[in-house]
DOPA-743636 format. One line per field, with one value per residue (C-alpha): residue number from 1; residue in one letter; x, y, z. Coordinates in steps of 0.02 Angstrom, whole numbers. Layout:
REM DOPA-743636
k: [NUM_...]
r: [A_...]
u: [X_...]
v: [Y_...]
w: [Z_...]
This chain:
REM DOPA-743636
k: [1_2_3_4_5_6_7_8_9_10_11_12_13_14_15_16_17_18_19_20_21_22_23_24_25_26_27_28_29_30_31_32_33_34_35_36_37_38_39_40_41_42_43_44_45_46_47_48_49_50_51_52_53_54_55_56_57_58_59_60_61_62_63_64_65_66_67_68_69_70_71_72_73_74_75_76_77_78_79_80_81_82_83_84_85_86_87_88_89_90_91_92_93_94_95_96_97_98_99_100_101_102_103_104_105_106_107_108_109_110_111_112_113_114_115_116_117_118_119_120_121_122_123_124_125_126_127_128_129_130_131_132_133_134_135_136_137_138_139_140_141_142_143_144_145_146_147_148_149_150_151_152_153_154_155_156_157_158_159_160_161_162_163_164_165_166_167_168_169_170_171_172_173_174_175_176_177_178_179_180_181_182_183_184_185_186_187_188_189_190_191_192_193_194_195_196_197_198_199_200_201_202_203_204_205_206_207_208_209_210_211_212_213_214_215_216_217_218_219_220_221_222_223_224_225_226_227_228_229_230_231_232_233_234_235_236_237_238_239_240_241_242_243_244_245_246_247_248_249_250_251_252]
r: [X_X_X_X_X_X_X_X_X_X_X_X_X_X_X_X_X_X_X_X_X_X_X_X_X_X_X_X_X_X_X_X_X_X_X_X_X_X_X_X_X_X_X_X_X_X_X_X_X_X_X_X_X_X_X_X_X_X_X_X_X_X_X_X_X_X_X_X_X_X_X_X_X_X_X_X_X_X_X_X_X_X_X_X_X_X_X_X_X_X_X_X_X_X_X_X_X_X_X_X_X_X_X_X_X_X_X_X_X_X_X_X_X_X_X_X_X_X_X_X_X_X_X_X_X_X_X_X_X_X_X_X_X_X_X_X_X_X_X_X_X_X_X_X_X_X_X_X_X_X_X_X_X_X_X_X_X_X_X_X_X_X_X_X_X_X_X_X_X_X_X_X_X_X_X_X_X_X_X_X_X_X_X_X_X_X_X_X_X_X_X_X_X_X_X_X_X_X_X_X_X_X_X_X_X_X_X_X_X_X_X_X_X_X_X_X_X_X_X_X_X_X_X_X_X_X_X_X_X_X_X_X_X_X_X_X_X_X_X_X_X_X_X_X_X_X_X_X_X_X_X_X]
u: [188_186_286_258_284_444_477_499_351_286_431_379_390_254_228_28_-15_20_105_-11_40_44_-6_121_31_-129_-59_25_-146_-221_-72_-118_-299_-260_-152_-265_-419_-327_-295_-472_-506_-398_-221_-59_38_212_324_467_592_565_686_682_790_666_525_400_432_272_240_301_210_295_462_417_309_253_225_177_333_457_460_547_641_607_729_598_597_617_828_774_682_793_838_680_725_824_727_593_719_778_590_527_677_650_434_539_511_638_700_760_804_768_930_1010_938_788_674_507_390_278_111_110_95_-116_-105_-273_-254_-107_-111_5_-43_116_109_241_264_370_408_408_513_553_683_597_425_563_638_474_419_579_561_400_326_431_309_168_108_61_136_25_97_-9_9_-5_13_-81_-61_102_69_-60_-153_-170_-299_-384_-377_-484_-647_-631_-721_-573_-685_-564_-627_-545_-570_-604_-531_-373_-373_-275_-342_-499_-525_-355_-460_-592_-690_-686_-805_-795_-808_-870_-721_-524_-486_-631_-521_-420_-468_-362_-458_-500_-580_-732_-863_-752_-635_-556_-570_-528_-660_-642_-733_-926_-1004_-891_-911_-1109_-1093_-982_-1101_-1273_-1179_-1174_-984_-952_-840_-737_-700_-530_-475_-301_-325_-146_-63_-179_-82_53_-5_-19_-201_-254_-142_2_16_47_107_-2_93_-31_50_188_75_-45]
v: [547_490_439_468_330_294_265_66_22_-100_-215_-212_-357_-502_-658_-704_-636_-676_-525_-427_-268_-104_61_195_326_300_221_408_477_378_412_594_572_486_603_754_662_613_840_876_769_898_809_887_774_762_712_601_602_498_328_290_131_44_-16_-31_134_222_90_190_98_-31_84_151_121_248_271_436_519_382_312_152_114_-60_-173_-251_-438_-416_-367_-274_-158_-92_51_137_193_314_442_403_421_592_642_587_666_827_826_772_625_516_376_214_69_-104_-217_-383_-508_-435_-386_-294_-218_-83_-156_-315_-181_-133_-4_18_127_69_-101_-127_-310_-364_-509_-635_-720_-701_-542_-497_-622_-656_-545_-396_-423_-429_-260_-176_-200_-130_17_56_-48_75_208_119_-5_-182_-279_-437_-558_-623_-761_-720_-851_-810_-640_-551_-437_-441_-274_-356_-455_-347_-154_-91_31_190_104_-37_-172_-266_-318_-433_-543_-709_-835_-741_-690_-840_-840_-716_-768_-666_-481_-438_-392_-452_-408_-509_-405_-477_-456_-468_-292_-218_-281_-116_53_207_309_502_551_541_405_407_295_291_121_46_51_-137_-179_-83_-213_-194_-1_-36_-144_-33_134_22_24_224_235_338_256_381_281_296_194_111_-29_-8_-55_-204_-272_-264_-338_-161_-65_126_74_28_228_328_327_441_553_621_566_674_831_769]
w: [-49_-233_-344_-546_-652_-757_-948_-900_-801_-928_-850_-660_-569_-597_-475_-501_-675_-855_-940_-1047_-1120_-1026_-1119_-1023_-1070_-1004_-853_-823_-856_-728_-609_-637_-598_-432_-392_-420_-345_-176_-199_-216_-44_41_24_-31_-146_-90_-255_-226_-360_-499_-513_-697_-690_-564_-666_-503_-409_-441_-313_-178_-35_-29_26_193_344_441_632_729_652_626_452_454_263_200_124_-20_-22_-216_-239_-407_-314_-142_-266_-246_-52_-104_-150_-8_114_51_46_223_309_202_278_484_492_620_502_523_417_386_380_303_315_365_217_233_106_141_60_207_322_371_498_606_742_843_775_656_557_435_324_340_163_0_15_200_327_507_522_447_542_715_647_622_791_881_781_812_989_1078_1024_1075_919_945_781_739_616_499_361_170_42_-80_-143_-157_-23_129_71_-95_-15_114_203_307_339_463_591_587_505_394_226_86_-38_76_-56_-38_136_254_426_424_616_647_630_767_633_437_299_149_-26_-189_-292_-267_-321_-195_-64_-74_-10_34_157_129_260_359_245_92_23_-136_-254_-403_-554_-574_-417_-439_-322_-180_-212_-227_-58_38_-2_50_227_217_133_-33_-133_-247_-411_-509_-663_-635_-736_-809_-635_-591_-739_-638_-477_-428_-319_-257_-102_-174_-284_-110_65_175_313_420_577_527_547_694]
């Protein structure tokens, strides 16, 4: 699922960076590159409805998590933002999902979520808190996950500072990255924005420009790196993971 940015994205939400100015424009361009580049690795883009009043909805990770064929709706830590589930919530019952809900005073956002295999790590920090992290696992420990809790505080969200390979090595940005010791296996990368990766299948993984010697590393140990431009949404705090919410459980 994506989501294409609105007319006031230029005033997402900011918590680490100094505002610079946003070109709208070209960050739709790039929006429409990732999209078409995550359709030429054999996905079909799912559109959710576009909410033109929330500034950070092309963000759309951030609104659901999804387990085999559950999809649990977050409650984002950040109040401007709980308008975005709408439309997700329309759109993952519409592709059968079984959904559930996040509730007060629980809040969860979908980016301090790193799923690898049936491990489920969520970041407890600003945006994610006790209640939510308790919420996620009832809804989805039933079905088999094992929910580890992890610390973040010093990014905004836990897979702004690492994600992980297809073998389940985790990699991240160390300076950012809390308790390294907490992942069986962690691979420190060489610049912050390297630390995310959305994975396409088989050795590929899609990256952001900004990072060429994580992308330089990562192929050396037999990965291919597929390189888009979204230099428009780092501005806002924003990486590849953050622009879609994969659904393959939904079709396993």
């Amino acid at each position: 699922m994506i989501r294409r940015p609105g007319p006031r994205l230029a005033e997402g939400i900011l918590t680490r960076k100094e505002r610079s100015p946003v070109d709208v424009r070209l960050a739709l361009h790039q929006w429409e590159t990732y999209a078409a580049t995550l359709r030429s690795h054999g996905w079909e883009t799912v559109e959710v409805e576009r909410a033109e009043e929330c500034p950070d909805s092309v963000f759309i990770e951030d609104t659901v998590v999804v387990f085999r064929n559950v999809a649990l709706i977050t409650r984002p830590g950040a109040r401007a933002r709980r308008a975005e589930t709408v439309g997700v919530e329309q759109a993952v019952a519409r592709l059968g999902a079984s959904v559930n809900w996040v509730w007060e005073p629980g809040t969860l956002d979908g980016g301090d979520v790193l799923k690898i295999g049936d491990t489920l790590y969520v970041g407890r920090g600003g945006r994610t808190n006790a209640a939510g992290v308790q919420q996620l696992r009832a809804a989805f420990e039933p079905l088999g996950a094992r929910v580890v809790a992890v610390p973040v505080a010093q990014v905004l969200h836990l897979k702004s500072a690492l994600t992980a390979l297809p073998d389940g090595t985790v990699i991240g940005y160390a300076p950012l990255v809390d308790q390294p010791s907490l992942f069986p296996r962690f691979l420190p990368v060489p610049e912050e924005t390297g630390s995310q990766v959305v994975l396409l299948g088989g050795n590929k993984l899609l990256m952001a420009a900004s990072a060429p010697k994580t992308a330089e590393l990562l192929a050396e140990l037999g990965h291919e790196p597929v390189i888009v431009d979204i230099s428009e949404f780092e501005k806002l705090e924003g990486g590849v993971t953050c622009l879609s919410v994969r659904l393959r459980e939904l079709y396993a």
